[in-house]
C-alpha positions as CSV (number, residue, x, y, z in Angstrom):
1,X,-23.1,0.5,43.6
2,X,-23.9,3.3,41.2
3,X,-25.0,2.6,37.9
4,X,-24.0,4.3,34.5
5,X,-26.4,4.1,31.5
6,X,-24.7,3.7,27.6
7,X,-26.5,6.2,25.2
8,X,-27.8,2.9,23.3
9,X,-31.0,1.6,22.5
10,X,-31.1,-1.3,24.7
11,X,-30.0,0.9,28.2
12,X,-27.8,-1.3,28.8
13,X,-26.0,-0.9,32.5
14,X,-22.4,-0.8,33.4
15,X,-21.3,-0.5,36.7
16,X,-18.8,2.4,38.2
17,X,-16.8,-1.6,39.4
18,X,-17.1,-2.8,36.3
19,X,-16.1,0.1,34.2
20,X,-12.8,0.4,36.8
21,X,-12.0,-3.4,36.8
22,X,-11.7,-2.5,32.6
23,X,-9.7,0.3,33.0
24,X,-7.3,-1.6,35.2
25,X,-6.5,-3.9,32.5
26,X,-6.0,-1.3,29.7
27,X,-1.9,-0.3,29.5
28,X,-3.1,3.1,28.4
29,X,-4.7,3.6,31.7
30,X,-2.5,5.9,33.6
31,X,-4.2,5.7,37.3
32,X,-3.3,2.1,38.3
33,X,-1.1,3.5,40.9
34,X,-3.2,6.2,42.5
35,X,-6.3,6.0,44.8
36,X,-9.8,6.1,42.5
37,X,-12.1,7.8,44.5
38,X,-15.0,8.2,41.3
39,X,-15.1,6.4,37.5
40,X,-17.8,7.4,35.5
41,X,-19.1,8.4,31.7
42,X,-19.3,12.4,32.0
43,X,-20.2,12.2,28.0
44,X,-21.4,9.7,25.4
45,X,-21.1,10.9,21.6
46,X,-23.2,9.1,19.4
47,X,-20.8,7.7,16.1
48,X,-23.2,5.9,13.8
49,X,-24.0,2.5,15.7
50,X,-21.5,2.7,18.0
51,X,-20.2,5.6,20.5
52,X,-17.4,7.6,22.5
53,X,-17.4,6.9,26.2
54,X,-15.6,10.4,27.6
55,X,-14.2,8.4,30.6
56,X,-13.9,11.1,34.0
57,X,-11.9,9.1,37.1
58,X,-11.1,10.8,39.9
59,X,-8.5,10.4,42.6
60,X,-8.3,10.9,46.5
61,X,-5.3,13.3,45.8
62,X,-4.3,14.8,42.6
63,X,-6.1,16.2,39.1
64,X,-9.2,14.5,38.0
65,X,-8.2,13.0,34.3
66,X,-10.2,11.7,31.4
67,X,-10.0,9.4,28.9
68,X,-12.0,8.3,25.8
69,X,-13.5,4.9,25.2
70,X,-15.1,4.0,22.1
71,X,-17.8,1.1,22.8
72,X,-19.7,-1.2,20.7
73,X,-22.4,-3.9,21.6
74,X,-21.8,-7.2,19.3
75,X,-23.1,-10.8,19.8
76,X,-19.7,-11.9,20.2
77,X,-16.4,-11.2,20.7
78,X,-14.2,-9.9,17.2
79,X,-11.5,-11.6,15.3
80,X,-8.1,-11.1,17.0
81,X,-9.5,-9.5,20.3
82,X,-7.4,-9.0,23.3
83,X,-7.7,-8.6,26.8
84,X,-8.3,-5.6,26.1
85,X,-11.6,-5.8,24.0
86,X,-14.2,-7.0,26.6
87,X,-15.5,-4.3,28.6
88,X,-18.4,-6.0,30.3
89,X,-20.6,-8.8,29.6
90,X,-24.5,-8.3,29.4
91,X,-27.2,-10.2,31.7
92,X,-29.1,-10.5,28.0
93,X,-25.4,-12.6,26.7
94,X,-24.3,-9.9,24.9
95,X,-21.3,-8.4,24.9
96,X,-19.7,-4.2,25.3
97,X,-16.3,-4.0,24.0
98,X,-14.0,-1.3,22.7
99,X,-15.0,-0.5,19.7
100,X,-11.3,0.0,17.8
101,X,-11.5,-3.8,17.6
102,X,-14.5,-4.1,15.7
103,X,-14.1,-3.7,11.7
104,X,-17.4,-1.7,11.6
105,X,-16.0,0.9,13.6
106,X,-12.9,1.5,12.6
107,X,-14.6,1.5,8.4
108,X,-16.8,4.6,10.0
109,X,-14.0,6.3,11.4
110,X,-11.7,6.1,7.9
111,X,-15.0,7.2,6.2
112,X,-15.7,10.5,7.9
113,X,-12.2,10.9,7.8
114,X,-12.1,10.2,4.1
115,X,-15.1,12.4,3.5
116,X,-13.9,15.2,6.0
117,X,-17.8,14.5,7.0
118,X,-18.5,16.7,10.4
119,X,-21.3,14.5,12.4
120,X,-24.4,16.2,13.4
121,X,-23.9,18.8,15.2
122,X,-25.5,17.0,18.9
123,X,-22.4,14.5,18.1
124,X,-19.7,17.0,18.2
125,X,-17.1,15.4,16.0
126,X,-15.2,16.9,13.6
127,X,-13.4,15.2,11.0
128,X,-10.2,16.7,9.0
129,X,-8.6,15.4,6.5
130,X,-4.7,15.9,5.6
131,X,-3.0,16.5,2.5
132,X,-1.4,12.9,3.0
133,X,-4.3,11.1,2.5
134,X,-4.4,9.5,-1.1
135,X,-7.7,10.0,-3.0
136,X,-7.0,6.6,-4.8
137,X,-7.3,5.3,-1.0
138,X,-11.3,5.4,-1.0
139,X,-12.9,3.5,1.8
140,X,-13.8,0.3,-0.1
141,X,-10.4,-0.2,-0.7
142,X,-8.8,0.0,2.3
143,X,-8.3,-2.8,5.0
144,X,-7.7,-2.1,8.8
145,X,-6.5,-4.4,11.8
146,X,-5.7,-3.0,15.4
147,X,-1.6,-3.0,16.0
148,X,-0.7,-4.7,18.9
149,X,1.4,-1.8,20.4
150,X,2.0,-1.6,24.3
151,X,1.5,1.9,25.2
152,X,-0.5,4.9,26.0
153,X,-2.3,5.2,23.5
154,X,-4.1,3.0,20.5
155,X,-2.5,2.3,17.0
156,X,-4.8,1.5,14.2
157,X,-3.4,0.6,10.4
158,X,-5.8,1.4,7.4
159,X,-4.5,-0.2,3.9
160,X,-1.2,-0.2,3.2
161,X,-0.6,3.7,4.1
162,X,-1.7,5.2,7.1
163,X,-1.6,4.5,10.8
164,X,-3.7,6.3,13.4
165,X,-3.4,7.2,16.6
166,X,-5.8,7.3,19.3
167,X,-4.9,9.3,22.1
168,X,-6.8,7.7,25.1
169,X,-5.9,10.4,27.8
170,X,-7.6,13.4,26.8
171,X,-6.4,17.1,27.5
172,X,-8.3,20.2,27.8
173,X,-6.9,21.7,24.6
174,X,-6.4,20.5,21.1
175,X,-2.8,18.2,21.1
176,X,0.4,20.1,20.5
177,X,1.4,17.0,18.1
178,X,-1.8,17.4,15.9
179,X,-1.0,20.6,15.8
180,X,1.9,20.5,15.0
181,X,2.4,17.8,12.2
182,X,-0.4,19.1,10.4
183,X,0.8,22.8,10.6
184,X,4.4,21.3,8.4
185,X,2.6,19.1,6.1
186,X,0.2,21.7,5.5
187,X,2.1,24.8,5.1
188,X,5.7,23.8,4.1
189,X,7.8,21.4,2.1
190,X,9.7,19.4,4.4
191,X,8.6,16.1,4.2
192,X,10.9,14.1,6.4
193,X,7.9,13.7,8.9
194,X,4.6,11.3,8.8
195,X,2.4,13.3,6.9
196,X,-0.6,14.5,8.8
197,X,-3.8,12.5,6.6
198,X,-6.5,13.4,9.4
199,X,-7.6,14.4,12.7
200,X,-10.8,13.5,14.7
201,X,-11.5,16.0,17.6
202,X,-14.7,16.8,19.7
203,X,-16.0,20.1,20.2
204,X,-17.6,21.1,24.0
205,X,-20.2,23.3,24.5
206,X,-17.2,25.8,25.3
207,X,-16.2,25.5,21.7
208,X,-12.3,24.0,22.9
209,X,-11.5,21.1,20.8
210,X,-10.4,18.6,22.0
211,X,-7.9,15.8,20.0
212,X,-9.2,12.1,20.1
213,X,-7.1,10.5,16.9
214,X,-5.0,11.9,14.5
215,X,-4.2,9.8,10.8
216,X,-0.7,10.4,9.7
217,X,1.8,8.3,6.8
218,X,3.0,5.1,8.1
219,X,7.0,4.9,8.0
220,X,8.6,1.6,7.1
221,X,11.6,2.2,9.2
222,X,14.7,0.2,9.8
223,X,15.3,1.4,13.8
224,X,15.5,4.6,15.8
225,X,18.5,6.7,15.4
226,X,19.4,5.9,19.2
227,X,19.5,2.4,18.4
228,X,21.6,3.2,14.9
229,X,24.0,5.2,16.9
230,X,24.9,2.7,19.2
231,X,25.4,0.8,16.3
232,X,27.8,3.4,15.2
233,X,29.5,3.1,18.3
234,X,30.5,-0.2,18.5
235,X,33.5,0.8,16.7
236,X,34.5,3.1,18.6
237,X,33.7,1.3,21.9
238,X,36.0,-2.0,20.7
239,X,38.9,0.1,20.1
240,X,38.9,2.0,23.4
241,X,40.6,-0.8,25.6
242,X,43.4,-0.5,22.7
243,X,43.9,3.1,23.6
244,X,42.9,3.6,19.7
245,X,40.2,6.1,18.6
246,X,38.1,5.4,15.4
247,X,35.2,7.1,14.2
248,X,34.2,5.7,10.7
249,X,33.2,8.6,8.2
250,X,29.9,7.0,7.7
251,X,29.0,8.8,11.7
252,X,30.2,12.1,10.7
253,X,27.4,11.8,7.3
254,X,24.9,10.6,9.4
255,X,25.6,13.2,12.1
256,X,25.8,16.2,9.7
257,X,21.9,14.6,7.7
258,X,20.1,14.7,11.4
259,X,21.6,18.3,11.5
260,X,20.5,19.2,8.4
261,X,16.9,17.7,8.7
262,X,16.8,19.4,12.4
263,X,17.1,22.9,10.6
264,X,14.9,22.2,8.1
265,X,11.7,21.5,10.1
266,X,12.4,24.2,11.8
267,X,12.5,26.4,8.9
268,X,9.0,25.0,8.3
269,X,8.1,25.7,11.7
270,X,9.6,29.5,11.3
271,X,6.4,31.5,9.2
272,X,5.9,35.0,9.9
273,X,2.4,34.8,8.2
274,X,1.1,32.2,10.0
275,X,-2.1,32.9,12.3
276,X,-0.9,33.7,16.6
277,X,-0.4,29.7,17.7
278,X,2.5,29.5,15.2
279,X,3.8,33.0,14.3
280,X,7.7,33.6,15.2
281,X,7.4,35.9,18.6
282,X,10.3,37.8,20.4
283,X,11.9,36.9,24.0
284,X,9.1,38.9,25.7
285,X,9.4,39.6,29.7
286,X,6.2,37.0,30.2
287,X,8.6,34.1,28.8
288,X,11.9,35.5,30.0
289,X,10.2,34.8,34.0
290,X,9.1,31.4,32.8
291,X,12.3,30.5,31.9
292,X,13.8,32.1,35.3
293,X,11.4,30.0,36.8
294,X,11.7,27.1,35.4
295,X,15.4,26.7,35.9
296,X,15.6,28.5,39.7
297,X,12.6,25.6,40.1
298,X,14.7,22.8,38.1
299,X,18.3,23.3,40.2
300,X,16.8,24.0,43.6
301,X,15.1,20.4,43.3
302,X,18.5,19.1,42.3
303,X,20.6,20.6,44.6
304,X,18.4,19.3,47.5
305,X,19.1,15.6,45.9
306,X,22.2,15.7,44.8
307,X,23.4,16.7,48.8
308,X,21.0,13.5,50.0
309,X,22.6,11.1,47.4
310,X,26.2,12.7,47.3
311,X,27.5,10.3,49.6
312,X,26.1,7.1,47.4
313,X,28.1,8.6,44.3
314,X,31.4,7.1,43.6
315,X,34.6,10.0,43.7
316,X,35.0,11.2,40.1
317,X,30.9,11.8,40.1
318,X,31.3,13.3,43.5
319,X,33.9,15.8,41.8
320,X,31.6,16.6,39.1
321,X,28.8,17.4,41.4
322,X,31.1,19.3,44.0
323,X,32.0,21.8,40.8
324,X,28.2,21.9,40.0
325,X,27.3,22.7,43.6
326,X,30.0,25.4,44.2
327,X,29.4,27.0,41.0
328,X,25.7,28.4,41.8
329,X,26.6,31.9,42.2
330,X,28.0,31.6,38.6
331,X,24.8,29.6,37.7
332,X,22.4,32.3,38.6
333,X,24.7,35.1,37.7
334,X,24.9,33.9,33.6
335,X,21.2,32.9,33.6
336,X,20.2,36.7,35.2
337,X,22.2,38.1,32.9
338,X,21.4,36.8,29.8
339,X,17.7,37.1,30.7
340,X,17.7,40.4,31.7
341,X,19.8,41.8,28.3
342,X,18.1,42.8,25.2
343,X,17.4,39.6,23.2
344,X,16.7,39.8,19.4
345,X,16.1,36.3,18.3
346,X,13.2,34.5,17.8
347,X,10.5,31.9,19.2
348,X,8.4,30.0,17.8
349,X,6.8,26.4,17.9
350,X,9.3,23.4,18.3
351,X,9.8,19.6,18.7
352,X,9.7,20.0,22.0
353,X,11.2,16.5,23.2
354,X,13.9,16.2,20.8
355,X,16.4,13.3,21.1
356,X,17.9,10.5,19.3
357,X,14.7,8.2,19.9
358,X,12.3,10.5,18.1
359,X,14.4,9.8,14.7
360,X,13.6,6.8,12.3
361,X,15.9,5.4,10.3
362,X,14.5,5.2,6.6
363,X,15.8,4.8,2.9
364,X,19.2,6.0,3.8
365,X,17.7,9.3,5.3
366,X,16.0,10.1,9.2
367,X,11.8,11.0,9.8
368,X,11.5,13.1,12.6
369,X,8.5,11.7,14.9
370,X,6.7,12.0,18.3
371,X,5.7,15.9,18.2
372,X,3.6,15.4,21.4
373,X,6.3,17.9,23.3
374,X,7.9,17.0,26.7
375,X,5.9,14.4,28.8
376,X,6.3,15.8,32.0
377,X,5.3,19.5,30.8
378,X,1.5,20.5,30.5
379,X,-0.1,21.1,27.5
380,X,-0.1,24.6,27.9
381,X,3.3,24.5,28.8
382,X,4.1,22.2,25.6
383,X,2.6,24.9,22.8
384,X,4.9,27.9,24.3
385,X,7.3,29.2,21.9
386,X,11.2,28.6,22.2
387,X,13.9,29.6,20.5
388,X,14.6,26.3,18.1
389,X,18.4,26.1,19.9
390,X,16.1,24.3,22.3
391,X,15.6,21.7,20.1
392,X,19.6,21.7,19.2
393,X,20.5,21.4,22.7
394,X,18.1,18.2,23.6
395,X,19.9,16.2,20.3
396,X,23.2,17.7,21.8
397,X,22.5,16.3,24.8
398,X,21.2,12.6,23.1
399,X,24.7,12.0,21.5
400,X,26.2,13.0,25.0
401,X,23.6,10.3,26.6
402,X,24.4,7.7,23.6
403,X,28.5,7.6,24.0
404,X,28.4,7.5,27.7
405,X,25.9,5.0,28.0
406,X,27.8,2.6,25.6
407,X,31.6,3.4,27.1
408,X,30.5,3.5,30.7
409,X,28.3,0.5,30.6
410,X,30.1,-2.2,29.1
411,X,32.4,-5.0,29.7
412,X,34.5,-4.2,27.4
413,X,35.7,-0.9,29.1
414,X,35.2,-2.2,32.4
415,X,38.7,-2.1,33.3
416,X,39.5,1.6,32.5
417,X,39.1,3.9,34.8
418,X,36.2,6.2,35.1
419,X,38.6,9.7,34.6
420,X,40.3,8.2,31.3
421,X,36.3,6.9,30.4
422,X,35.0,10.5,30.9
423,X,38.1,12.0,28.8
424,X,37.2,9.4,25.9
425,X,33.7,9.9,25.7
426,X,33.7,13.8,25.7
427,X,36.4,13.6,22.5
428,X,33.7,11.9,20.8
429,X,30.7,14.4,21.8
430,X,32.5,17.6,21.1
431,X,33.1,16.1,17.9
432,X,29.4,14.6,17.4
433,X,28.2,17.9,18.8
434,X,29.8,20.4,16.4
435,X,29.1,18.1,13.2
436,X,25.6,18.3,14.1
437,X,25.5,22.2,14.6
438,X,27.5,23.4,11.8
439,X,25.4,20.9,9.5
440,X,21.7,22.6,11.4
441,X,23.3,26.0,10.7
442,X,24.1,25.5,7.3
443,X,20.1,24.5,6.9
444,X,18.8,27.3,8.3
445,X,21.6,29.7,6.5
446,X,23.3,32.6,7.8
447,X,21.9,35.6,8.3
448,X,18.6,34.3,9.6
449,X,15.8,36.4,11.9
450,X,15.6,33.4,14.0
451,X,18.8,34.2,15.2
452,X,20.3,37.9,16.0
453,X,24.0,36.9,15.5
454,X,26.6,34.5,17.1
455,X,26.7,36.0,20.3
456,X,23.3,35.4,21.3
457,X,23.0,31.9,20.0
458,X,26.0,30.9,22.2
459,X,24.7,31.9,25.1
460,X,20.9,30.4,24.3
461,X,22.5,27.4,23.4
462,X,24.8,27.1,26.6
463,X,21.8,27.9,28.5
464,X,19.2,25.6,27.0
465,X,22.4,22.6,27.3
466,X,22.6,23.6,31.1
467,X,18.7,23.9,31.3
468,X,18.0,20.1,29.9
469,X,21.3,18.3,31.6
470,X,19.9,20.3,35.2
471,X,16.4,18.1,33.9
472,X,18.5,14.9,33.3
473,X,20.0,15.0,36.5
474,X,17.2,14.5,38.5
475,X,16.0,11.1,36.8
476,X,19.1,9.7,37.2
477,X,19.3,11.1,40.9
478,X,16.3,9.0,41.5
479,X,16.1,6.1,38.9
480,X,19.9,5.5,37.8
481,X,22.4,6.2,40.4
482,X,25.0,5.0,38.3
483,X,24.4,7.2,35.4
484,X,24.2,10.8,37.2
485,X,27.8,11.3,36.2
486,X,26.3,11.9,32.5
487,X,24.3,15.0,33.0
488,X,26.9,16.2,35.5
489,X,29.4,16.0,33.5
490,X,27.4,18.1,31.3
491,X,26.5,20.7,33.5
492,X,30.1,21.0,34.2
493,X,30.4,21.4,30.4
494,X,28.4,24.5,30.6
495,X,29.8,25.6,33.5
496,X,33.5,26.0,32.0
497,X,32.4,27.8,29.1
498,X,30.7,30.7,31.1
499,X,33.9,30.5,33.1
500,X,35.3,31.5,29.9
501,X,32.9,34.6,29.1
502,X,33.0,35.7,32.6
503,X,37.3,35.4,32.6
């Protein structure tokens, strides 16, 4: 048994078992299902009384991944502790637990924070603060509690204003979301995001920073806009069986605000001052292969499970995926060419992993969240530049998701049959879809350098729609049978309008 020593006074020793057995408890622990073949501290940062555990585990098979763990040593176990809090329990009767549920710590961290107080310089902290943090707010003013959230990573409210996260698994680079929110609050006006307050992030001998917490604005909101849409669509769902279609003007308002708000952050995105990680940059031949890439990788993938699954898919999805299947040659012949023609709009940083979940609901108007960037990609990967049409087609794609969803699974429709369904459903999309692009291009105003004229952002946005329903496809290939008829049907979408530029 190997034994790891804490940075404290006492030398107190945890065990490589111990340490695992803790991890496996933790929800924000992302290894449960692999093989651990190590678990140890590569780093312990001093942070006043307590410290930050830089947890290394490694696997039989796979990337080696880290995590932080801040630790205290208390007599007993804190107010409103969890199963969470204990990490191990001392031979002197003392306890180690994460430190986020200890008041003490969590003071410090709003403190340096507060103060924008760098730790000594053997610590390696760094502490920002944000624009959004109120001076009024001083530390002796401001409570804090631990919010019970079930997730992969650690929420922490301070007062009546802020919540912070702590992002447990730790990347080799600074996080895109950090990043980004404090790059809009800091340099633009749009304020329909939580507004970056402060950042914690710990610099390596290598001088790469790398993001443990960031503080932003906490947003009293009603519910996500997925959740209002399908409120929307009740409506419309109820009157389907009655061969009657209703959309209350109320859904073309909201539909035509999200647009609006899209364009706006990306016109705070879109600064041709800004320093290299957020400057506007062309479609250069480096990004023009990852995209080829990226898309020959993406439908090859499909193709190969949509031929083992074809025969478990009922007959209209079975059409669908037929058309999808023969129409490869005219896949790769649109995508070659409009990659290999000149190309005069833009790139530049963007939501990333933008959908009808990552809007709140709030005092009659929508705060745009989660700018972490698509959980599958790396981080690397998340800070490249894409034209915001991107963006556009993954919100597209969300209203596409939200009508079919509703009309497809529900008793009420149950009865129809799935061709009149799919006709239904795509009368209310095309309609969803071009309220919520006239509205963004109406933001962003016309003519704009993002975009080189109407020609181009056609085809970008027909190829970014075919890019993220060829994504789509394979979850529900391999998680929801049932629903692989909604990014086909999509893909087939795309596939008739090149039809159309090629006829």
């Amino acid at each position: 048994m190997s034994l790891l020593r804490s940075h404290t006074p006492d030398s107190l020793l945890v065990s490589e078992e111990q340490l695992l057995d803790y991890l496996q408890k933790c929800r924000w622990f992302a290894g449960k299902a692999r093989q651990v073949a190590s678990c140890g501290i590569s780093h312990q940062i001093p942070f006043g009384e307590d410290a930050f555990w830089i947890v290394e585990v490694g696997y039989s098979e796979g990337d080696t991944e880290f995590y932080q763990l801040p630790v205290a040593h208390v007599e007993k176990l804190p107010p409103n502790s969890t199963g969470q809090t204990l990490i191990s329990q001392l031979d002197d009767g003392t306890i180690l637990v994460d430190a986020i549920y200890t008041e003490s710590f969590r003071k410090e961290l709003y403190t340096r924070i507060f103060e924008e107080k760098t730790s000594s310089p053997e610590s390696e902290l760094r502490f920002r603060r944000g624009k959004g943090l109120l001076t009024e707010d001083s530390p002796d003013r401001v409570s804090s509690r631990v919010l019970p959230v079930d997730s992969s990573n650690s929420a922490l409210i301070f007062g009546n204003n802020y919540f912070f996260k702590l992002y447990r698994k730790l990347f080799q680079l600074t996080n895109p979301e950090v990043e980004m929110v404090e790059f809009i609050t800091e340099n633009s006006n749009f304020r329909q995001i939580p507004a970056f307050c402060g950042s914690i992030t710990w610099r390596q001998a290598s001088e790469t920073d790398i993001t443990l917490g960031m503080m932003q604005r906490k947003v009293e909101a009603n519910k996500d806009n997925w959740s209002l849409t399908g409120d929307y669509l009740n409506d419309f769902l109820y009157a389907v069986p009655n061969r009657v279609f209703t959309i209350r003007e109320e859904v073309f308002e909201q539909v035509a605000l999200l647009g609006k708000r899209t364009g706006e952050m990306h016109l705070a995105l879109y600064s041709p001052q800004a320093s290299d990680a957020f400057a506007p940059e062309p479609f250069t031949d480096v990004y023009r292969r990852f995209l080829r890439q990226r898309l020959t990788h993406l439908l090859d993938s499909r193709y190969s499970l949509l031929i083992d699954k074809y025969l478990l898919l009922d007959p209209p999805t079975q059409s669908l995926a037929w058309k999808f299947m023969e129409s490869k040659e005219l896949i790769d012949e649109f995508s070659n060419e409009l990659l290999n023609q000149p190309l005069d709009s833009l790139r530049i940083r963007i939501h990333g992993d933008y959908h009808l979940g990552q809007v709140l609901s709030a005092d009659n108007d929508f705060i745009l969240i989660d700018f972490e960037g698509e959980p599958e990609a790396s981080i690397q990967d998340r800070k490249i530049k894409h034209s915001p049409l991107k963006d556009v087609a993954g919100m597209v794609r969300s209203y596409h998701y939200a009508v079919s969803s509703k009309v497809f699974n529900s008793v009420e429709t149950q009865n129809i049959s799935p061709e009149k369904l799919l006709k239904v459903t795509d009368r209310w999309y095309k309609l969803m879809k071009d309220t919520y692009v006239d509205a963004y291009m109406d933001a962003i105003g016309w003519p704009h350098p993002l975009f080189k004229d109407q020609n181009e952002i056609n085809a970008l946005m027909l190829y970014y729609l075919l890019e993220k329903a060829v994504y789509e496809l394979g979850y529900e290939l391999s998680y929801r049978p049932d629903w692989v008829k909604i990014p086909l049907k999509g893909i087939v979408d795309v596939i008739q309008e090149v039809e159309k530029l090629h006829g």
